[in-house]
N, C-alpha and C positions, 0 to 999 in steps of 0.2 A: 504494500500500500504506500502510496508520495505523498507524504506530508509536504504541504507548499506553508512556506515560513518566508516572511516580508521582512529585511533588512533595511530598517529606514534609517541609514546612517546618516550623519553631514558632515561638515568641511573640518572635522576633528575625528570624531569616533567615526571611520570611513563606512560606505557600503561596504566596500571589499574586505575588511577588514573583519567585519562580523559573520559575513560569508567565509571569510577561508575559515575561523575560527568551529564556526558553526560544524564546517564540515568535519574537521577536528574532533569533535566532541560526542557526534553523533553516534551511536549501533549501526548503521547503515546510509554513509555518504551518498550512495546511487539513488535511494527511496527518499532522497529530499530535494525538494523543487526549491531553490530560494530566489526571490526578486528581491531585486536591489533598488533603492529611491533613494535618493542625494535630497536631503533637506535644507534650508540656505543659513541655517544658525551654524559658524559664528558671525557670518557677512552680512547676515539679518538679526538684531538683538531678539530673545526669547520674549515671549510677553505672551498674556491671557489667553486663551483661544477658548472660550463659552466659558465652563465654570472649572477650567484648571489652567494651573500657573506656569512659569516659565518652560512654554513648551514652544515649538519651532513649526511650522505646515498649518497646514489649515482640516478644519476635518471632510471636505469634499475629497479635498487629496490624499484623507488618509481611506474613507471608505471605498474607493474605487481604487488603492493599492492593496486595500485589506480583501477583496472579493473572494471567497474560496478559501483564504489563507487561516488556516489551524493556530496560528504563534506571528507575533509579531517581536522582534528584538529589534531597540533604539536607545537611544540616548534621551532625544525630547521630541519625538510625534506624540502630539495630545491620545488619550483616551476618553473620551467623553459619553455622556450616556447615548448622544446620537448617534454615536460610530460604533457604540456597542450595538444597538438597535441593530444598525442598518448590516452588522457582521456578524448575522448568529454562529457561523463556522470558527470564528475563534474562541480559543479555551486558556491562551497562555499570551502573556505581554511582561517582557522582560525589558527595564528601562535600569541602561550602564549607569546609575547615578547613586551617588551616596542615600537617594531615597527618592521614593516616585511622586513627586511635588506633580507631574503630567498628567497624573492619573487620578482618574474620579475610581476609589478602593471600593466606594459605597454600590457604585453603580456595577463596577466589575463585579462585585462578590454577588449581587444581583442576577446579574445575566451569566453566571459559573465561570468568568474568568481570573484565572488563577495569575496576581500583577508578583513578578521578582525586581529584584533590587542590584546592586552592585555597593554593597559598604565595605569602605577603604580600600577604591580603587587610587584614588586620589592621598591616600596617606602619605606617602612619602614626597612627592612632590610637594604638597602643602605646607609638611611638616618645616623642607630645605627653602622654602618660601618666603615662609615667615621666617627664619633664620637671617634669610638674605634681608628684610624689611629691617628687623631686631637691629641686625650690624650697619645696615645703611643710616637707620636713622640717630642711633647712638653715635655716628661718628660724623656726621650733619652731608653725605656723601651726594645727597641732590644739590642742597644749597650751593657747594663747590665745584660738585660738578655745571652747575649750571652758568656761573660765574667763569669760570674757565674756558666754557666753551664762547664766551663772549669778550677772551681775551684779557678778565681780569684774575691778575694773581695777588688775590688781599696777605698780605702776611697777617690780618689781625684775626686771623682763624688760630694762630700758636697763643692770641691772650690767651690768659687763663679763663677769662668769663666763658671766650667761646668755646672751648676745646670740648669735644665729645667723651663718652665714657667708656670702661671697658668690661667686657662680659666676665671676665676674672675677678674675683671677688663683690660679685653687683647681686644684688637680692633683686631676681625676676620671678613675679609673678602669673603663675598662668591660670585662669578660668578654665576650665574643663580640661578633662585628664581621660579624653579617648584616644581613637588611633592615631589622631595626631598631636592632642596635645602631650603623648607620654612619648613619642616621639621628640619634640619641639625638648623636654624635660631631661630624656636623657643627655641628649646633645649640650644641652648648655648646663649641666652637670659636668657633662665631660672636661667642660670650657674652665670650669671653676669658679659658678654662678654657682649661689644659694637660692636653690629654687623650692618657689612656695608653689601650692595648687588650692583653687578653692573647685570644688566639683562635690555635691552634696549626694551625688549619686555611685562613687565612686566606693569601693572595697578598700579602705582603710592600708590592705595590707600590700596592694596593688602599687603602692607610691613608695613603702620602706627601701630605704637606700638609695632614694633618686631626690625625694622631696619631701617637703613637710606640708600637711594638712590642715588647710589654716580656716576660719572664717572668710566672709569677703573683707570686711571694715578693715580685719587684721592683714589681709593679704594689699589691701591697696594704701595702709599707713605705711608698710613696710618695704615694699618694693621701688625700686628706681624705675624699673620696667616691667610692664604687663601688657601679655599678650591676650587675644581671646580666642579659647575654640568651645565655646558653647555653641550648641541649635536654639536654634527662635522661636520660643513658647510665652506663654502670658507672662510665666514667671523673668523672663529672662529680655523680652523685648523692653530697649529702652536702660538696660541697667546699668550703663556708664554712662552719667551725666555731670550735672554740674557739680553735684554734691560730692559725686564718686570724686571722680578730678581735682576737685579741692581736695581732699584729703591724701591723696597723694603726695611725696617729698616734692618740694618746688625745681622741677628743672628734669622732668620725669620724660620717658618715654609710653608713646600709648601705640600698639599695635595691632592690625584686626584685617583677619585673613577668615574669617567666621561668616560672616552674615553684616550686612550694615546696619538692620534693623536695630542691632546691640548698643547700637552706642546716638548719643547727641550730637551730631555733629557742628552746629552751630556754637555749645560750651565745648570743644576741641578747640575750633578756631577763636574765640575769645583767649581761651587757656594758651595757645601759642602766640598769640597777639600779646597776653600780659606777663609770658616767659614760663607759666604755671607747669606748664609743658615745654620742654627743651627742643623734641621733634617728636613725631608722629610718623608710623607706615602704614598707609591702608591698601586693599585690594578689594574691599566690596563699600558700598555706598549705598544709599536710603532713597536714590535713583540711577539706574542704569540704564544708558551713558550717564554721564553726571554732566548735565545739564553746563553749557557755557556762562560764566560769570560765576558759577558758585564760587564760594567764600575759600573753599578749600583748595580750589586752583590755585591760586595766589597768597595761601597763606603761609609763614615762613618754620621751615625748618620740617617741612612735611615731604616723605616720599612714598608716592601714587602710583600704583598697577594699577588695569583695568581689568579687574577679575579673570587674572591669569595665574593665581596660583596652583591649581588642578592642569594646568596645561603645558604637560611633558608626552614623549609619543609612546613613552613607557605605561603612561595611564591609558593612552587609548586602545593602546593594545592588552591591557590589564583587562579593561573594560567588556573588550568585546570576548576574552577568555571565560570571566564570571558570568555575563550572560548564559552566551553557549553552551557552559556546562550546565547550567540550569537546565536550558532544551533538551540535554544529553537524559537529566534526571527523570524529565519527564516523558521523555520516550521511550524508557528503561521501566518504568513507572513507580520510580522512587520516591523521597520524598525531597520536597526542595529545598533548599540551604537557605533561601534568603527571601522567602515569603511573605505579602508584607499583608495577605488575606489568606491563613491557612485553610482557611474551612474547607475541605474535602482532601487535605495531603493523604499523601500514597495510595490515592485511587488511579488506577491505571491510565492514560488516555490512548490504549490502541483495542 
């Protein structure tokens, strides 16, 4: 029997890429039909499409790619209730991403399709990301470089007001202590940072030897520098503000490779504007693109990715690995690894 399986990769996680994997993973390479569909994110930014989030295509283009098709593996083609409707033949939709924000769970588990995930495809790359942010902004490495490139060479970067700081001996702070923030913890242990963690969900004994487990109040009076890798929930949207930042030692770094929601960005830029803050690295924002004219553009002592810490080819090839073995499980009729609606695991689908 040919299972027909819809690749809808884009200009990162490839078609072909899912495809050769796929085939990789499968009981039987010959008995699988795969079409391939190039979707236009990252050359088109991700946004809405009906009632799910950063997803890529449109759902016309996904039910007339989905025809016939048993599984769908992507990165961000929406799944929505109309495209479930309009595709009773599918049963599996596996989306390469730390978590399927694309996908309506409600509506899947509804119509019996079983939605996978891919967590900590993106771990490592994120983890060396924020590292790079951590060390750029602690040693002011935009400001100079930007200056330099315009042919000024200030010597009053060796005063002592301005000089940057070093990760050896620096109490860093980290918010969440998952795949990547116990990554981000090892590393700047290694470095000869005193590293705190606040993560209220974390196993206590999961940190011994790497860091200490602090409160927040305690972990942001104490640290020079704090990074974030928490996810964005009630509890957690908005919880670096003006008050957190105040409390902070004066001349601190603030770094967030997380989510933008997490933080205030308007008391960032005050706090660098009145020194509260020494620099800042961001890589995700509370609009994407970030909008011209924002405060943050031009605010001093800040250095800015555009939400490219997950984007190495190591991840995409990560990515489309975890899927496809998902496929592989469930053509086998196992149970799946990274189901984010179990209801029905290890029921056959042949």
């Amino acid at each position: 029997m040919t299972t027909t399986v819809l690749a809808a990769g884009d200009h990162f996680v490839l078609p072909e890429l899912l495809a050769r994997e796929l085939r990789a993973a499968v009981p039987d390479p010959d008995a699988l039909d795969v079409r391939e569909l190039k979707l236009p994110w990252p050359h088109t930014p991700f946004g809405k499409v009906a009632e799910v989030d950063e997803a890529s295509g449109t759902e016309e283009q996904m039910i007339e790619a989905l025809r016939g098709a048993r599984i769908c593996v992507t990165q961000m083609a929406p799944l929505t209730e109309r495209i479930l409707q309009a595709c009773p033949d599918l049963e599996l939709f596996c989306v390469s991403r730390g978590g399927p924000v694309n996908a309506n769970l409600e509506a899947a588990s509804r119509h019996g399709v079983r939605v996978c995930y891919a967590p900590g495809r993106n771990a490592v790359a994120t983890a060396e990301h924020t590292l790079a942010l951590i060390l750029a902004a602690a040693r002011r490495v935009a400001d100079v470089h930007t200056d330099l490139k315009r042919a000024l060479w200030r010597g009053d970067y060796y005063d002592y007001a301005n000089c940057g700081i070093e990760i050896d001996g620096a109490t860093v702070g980290l918010v969440g202590f998952g795949a990547i923030g116990s990554r981000v913890a090892r590393v700047l242990a290694a470095m000869g940072a005193t590293v705190l963690v606040h993560d209220p969900y974390v196993d206590p004994r999961a940190v011994e030897g790497i860091a200490e487990l602090v409160p927040l109040d305690e972990l942001l009076h104490r640290s020079r520098i704090v990074s974030l890798h928490a996810r964005v929930t009630d509890e957690t949207r908005g919880m670096i503000g003006r008050e957190q930042i105040a409390a902070m030692p004066p001349g601190s770094v603030l770094v967030n490779c997380a989510r933008g929601a997490l933080v205030d960005y308007d008391a960032v830029c005050d706090a660098l504007d009145s020194g509260q803050l020494a620099g800042a690295g961001f890589d995700v924002y509370p609009t994407e693109p970030v909008p011209a004219g924002a405060r943050l553009l031009s605010a001093p002592g800040v250095v800015l990715t555009p939400h490219i810490a997950g984007a190495s080819r190591e991840v995409a090839h990560k990515a489309a690995r975890i899927v496809a073995a998902e496929v592989g499980r469930h053509l086998r009729g196992k149970p799946l690894a990274h189901c984010a609606n179990p209801a029905g695991q290890g029921v056959s689908s042949t």
